[in-house]
N, C-alpha and C positions, 0 to 999 in steps of 0.2 A: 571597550568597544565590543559590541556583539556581532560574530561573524556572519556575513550571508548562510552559508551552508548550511547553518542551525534551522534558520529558517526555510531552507531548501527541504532540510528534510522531514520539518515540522508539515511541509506539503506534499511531499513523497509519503509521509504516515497517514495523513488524514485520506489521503486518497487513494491508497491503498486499504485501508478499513472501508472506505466506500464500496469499489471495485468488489471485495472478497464478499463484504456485505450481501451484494447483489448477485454473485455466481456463487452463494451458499442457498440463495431467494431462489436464482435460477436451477438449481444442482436439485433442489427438493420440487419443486413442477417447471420440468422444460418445455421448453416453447416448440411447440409441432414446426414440422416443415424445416428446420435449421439441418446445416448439414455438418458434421464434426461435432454436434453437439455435447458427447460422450468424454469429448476430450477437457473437459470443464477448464477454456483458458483462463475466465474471471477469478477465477479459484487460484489458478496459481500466478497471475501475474496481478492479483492480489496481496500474496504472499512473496512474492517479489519483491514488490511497491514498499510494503511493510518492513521487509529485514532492510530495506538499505536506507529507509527512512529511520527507521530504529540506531541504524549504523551513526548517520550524519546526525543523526538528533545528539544521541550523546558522543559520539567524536569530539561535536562542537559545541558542546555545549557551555552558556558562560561561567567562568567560575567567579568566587568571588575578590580572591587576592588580583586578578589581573585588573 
């Protein structure tokens, strides 16, 4: 039986690669008029998304003896 959480973090990765994707998009031409823009949040709550997706991804992932 294959755990939820694998799949949790199988969506915690991919959208984290989206996110960082876009404040890597964002970080090289920012967008006028935003305010904190300097603090690039997509960037690191990108890389957030990523380590704990990476985490649960293989924490749980299926083996084969189970």
């Amino acid at each position: 039986m294959i755990s939820i959480w694998f799949f949790i973090g199988l969506l915690l990765l991919a959208y984290g690669i989206l996110i960082f994707g876009s404040g890597v998009l964002e970080w090289s031409t920012p967008p006028p008029n935003v305010i904190h823009t300097e603090l690039h949040a997509p960037v690191w709550w990108g890389m957030l998304l990523i380590s704990i997706g990476a985490f649960y991804s293989i924490r749980f992932k299926p083996r084969k003896g189970n």
